[in-house]
Every structure is written in structure tokens, then in C-alpha cells.
C-alpha positions in Angstrom: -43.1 -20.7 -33.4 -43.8 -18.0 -36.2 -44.2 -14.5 -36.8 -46.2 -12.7 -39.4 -46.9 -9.2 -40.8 -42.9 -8.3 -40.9 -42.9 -6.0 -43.3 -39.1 -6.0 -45.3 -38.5 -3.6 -47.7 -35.4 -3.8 -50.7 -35.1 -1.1 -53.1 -34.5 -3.9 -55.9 -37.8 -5.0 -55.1 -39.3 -1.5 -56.5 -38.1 -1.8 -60.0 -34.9 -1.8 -62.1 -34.4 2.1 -61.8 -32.8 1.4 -58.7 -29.3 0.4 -57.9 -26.4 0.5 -55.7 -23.8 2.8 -56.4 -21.0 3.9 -53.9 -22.7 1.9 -51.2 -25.7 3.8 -51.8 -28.7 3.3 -53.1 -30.3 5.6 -56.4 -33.1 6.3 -58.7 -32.5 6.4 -62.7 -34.8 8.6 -64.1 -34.7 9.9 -67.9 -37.6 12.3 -67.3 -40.0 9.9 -68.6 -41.9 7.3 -66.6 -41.6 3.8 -67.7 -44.9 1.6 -68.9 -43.5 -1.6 -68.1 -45.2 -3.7 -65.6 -44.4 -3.6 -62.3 -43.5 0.0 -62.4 -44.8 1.9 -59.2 -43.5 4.9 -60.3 -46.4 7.2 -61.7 -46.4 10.8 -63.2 -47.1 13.4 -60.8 -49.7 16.6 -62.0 -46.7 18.2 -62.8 -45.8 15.7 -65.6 -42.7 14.8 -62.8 -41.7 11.3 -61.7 -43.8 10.4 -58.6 -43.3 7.7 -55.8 -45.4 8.0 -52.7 -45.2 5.8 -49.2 -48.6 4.6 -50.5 -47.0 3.0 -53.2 -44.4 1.3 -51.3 -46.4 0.1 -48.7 -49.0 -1.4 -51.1 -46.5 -3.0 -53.0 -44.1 -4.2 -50.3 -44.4 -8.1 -49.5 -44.9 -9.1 -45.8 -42.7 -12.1 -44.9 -43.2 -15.1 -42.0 -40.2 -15.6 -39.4 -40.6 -19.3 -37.8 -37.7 -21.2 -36.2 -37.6 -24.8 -37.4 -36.3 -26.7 -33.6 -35.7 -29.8 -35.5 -33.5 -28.4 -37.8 -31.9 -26.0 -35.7 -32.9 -23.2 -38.6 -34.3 -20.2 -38.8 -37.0 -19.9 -42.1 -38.1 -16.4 -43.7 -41.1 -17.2 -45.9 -42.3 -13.8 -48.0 -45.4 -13.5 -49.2 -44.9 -15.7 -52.9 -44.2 -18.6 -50.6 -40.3 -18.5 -51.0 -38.6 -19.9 -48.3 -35.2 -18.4 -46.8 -33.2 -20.7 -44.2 -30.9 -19.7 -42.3 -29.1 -22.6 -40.1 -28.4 -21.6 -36.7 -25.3 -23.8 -36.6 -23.0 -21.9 -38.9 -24.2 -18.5 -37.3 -21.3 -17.1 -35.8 -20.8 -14.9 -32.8 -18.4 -13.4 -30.0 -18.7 -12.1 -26.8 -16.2 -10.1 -24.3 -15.9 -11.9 -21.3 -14.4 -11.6 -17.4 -12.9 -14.9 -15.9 -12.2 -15.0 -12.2 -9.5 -17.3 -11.3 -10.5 -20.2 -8.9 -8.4 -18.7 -5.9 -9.6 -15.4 -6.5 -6.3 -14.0 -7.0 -6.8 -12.7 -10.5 -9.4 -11.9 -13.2 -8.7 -12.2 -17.0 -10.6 -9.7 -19.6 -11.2 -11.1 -23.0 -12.0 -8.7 -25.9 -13.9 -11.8 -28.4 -13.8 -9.6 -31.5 -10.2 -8.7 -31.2 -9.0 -12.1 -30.0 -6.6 -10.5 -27.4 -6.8 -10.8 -23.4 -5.4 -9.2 -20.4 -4.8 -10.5 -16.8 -4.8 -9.2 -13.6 -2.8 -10.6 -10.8 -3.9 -9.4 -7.7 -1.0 -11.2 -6.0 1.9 -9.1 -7.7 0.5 -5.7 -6.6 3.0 -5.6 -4.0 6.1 -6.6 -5.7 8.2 -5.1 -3.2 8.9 -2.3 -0.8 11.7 0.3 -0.6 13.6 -0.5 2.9 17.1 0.0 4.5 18.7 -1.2 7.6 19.9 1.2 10.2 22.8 0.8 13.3 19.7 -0.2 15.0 17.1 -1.7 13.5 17.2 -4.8 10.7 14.4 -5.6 8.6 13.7 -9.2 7.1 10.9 -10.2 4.9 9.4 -8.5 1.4 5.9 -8.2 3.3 4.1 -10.4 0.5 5.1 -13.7 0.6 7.1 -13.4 3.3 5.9 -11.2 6.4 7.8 -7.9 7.1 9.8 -7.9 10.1 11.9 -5.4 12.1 14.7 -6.8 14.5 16.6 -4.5 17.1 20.1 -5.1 16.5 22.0 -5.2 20.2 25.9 -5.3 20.1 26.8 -9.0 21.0 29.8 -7.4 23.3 29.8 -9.6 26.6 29.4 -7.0 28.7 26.5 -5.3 27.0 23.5 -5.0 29.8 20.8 -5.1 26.9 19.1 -7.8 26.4 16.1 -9.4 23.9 13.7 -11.6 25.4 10.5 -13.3 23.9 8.9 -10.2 26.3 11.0 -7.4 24.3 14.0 -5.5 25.5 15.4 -5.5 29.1 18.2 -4.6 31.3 18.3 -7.6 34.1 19.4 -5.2 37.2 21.5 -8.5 38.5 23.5 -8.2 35.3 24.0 -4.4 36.6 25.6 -5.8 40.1 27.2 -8.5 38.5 29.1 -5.6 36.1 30.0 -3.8 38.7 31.5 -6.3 41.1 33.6 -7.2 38.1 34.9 -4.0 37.0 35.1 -2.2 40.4 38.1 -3.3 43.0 38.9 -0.8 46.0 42.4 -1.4 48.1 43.4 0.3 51.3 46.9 1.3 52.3 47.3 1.4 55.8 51.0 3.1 55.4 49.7 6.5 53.8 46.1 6.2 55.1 44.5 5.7 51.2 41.8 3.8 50.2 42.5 3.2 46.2 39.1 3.2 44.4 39.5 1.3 40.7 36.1 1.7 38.0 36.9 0.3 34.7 40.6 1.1 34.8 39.8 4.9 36.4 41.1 5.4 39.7 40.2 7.3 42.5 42.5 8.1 46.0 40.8 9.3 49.1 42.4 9.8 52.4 41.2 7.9 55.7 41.0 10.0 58.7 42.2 8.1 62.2 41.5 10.5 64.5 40.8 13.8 64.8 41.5 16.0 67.6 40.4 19.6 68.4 42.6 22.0 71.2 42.6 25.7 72.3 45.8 27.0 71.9 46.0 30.3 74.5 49.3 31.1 73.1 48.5 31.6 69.9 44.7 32.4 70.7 44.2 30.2 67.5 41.8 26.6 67.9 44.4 23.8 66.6 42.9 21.0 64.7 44.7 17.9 64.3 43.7 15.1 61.5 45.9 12.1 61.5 49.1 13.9 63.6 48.8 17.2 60.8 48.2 20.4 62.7 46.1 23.3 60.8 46.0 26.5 63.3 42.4 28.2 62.8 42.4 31.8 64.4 39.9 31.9 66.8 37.3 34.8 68.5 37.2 35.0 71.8 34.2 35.3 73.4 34.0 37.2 76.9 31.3 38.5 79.7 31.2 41.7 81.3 33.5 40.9 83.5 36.3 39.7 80.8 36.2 35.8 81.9 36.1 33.7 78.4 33.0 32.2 77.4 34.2 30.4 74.5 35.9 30.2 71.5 34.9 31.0 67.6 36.4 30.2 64.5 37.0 33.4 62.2 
């Protein structure tokens, strides 16, 4: 393979008058324009120092690229037949880069020229989360490697009616019965006509009524009622028709 009519160009090549100074390239001139061969310099109508883009281009050599696959080089022939190789094998070059680990968990930037690298862990994002237990809830778990879980805390006292199931949180009504057979007790007391009602250690008196009986009292013009042998007098109203016999009996 080989390319032709590349045109290259070095100041050195137009004569001595040039050199490098300060990483720059410059013309020495004394005013007068040298005779020596190879000069392309010429004096202008002006008596002045003249170089046109004519000159350079008709003085320029033209060079051949070709890549030697044998070899492995690359050759720059100019236009004298001087050959320049250049072996691929000692060329030198870098390259960033982006590697992306096998579980895809990560992904590693290399900067080639500076030799330095940086990874990034997509597993350590979540490092951890800010969390607090309360009377009633318990959390477990850091919700990365391990999942984050809530647990309802429920009093392990023996007569506590909430309970957790696979099917959340219930209250089994026959635990309801079975607390209240347990901590509820009623006694009677046939001597003072009580019945004693007991609720967790709270109790309750109520009187039983035997009998109750119910008289008009024309003495008194009051209805007596009688509850268990105790005698309340209620006054009563009279009620009467025109001719003053009693219809009845009111309470006032």
C-alpha cells in the first residue's frame, strides 16, 4: 500500500537563514540576499528580501507513505529516494477505557495517560438507612443485603387478647369468653338479698327483689308499695265520678 504526492514542508529545508529559536521558527536576514546555491530567497523590485508561496511550493519535495506488512513498518520515501522507517512495534499509545464488571455490579474508568482509575460499586449505593424502633413497631434488616422488615411488637402478658398469625393481627373472640369466665365470678347472698358481682377485682352489689306487693291504704289515702317486707307510702289522687264514688287511684 503507498501513498504519493504528500507534500511535507520543513523550514530547514529552505536554507540556512532559518532556525529555531524559542520554539519558533525565524528568518536571518542582513539586508542582503545571499548568492549561494540553493537560496530561494530573491530580491523583490524594492531591492527587499522576497520569498513567495511559488517558491516554496516549487522547491518543496513530495514524499511516498507505504506500510511494509512484513516488517510491521511504516516507510516515508521523499523525493531523493531517502527512506524513513518508522516500526510500528515500538509506537506507543494509550487509550481511556470503561470496564463493566462480569456481574454488572460495577464499572471501572481508566484515564491511560494519567495511569489512575476509579470504580463504581453499584452494590454500596445503599449502605444503610436511618431507622429507629418504636413501643410498637421493630424493624430488622439493612434493606441491602438483608431485606427490611417491620415487626409489630405485642406484649407477651398471658392475658393479652392480641395475637399475630401468619394472616396478620387478630383478636380470637373465644379468647374474649375465655377472659371473661376467668376474671368475672358473681355470688348470691340469700340472707341480705345481694347478688355480689366481681370484674377483675372490682365489685358490684345489687339487691334482689322477692316480691313486691302493691295496696291502697284508705287511711292514709296514700298507695303503699312493699319490696321485700320494706313499706314506701306514695300519696295517691283520687279519682271520682259525678256522683263522688272512687274510680281509682293515681300516684302524685
Amino acid at each position: 500500500m503507498t501513498w504519493t504526492d504528500i507534500s511535507i514542508v520543513h523550514p530547514s529545508d529552505l536554507g540556512a537563514q532559518f532556525y529555531l529559536e524559542g520554539g519558533k521558527w525565524k528568518v536571518e536576514s542582513s539586508g542582503n540576499v545571499s548568492s549561494d546555491a540553493g537560496n530561494i530567497i530573491t530580491t523583490g523590485t524594492d531591492s527587499g528580501a522576497k520569498l513567495t508561496v511559488a517558491d516554496i511550493k516549487n522547491n518543496q519535495k513530495t514524499y511516498a507513505l507505504s506500510l511494509d506488512g512484513a516488517s510491521a513498518k511504516i516507510k516515508l520515501t521523499d523525493s531523493d529516494g531517502v527512506v524513513t522507517s518508522i516500526d510500528t512495534a515500538v509506537l506507543q499509545g494509550s487509550m481511556d477505557d470503561v470496564d463493566i464488571s462480569a456481574d454488572n455490579t460495577s464499572i471501572t474508568f481508566y484515564d491511560k495517560e494519567n495511569s489512575r482509575s476509579v470504580t463504581v460499586d453499584f452494590s454500596t449505593f445503599l449502605t444503610s438507612i436511618n431507622k429507629a424502633n418504636t413501643n410498637a413497631i421493630s424493624l430488622s434488616g439493612n434493606g441491602k443485603s438483608t431485606a427490611l422488615t417491620a415487626n409489630l411488637i405485642v406484649d407477651p402478658l398471658s392475658n393479652n387478647l392480641l395475637k399475630v398469625t401468619v394472616d396478620g393481627c387478630k383478636v380470637d373472640p373465644a379468647d374474649v369468653v375465655a377472659l371473661l369466665n376467668s376474671s368475672t365470678s358473681v355470688a348470691l347472698s340469700s340472707s341480705v338479698n345481694t347478688m355480689t358481682v366481681n370484674v377483675n377485682g372490682k365489685t358490684s352489689n345489687a339487691t334482689i327483689v322477692n316480691s313486691v306487693n302493691v295496696t291502697k291504704n284508705a287511711t292514709t289515702s296514700t298507695i303503699d308499695i312493699s319490696v321485700n317486707g320494706v313499706v314506701k307510702n306514695v300519696p295517691a289522687i283520687r279519682f271520682l265520678d259525678s256522683n263522688g264514688n272512687v274510680l281509682g287511684y293515681g300516684i302524685a
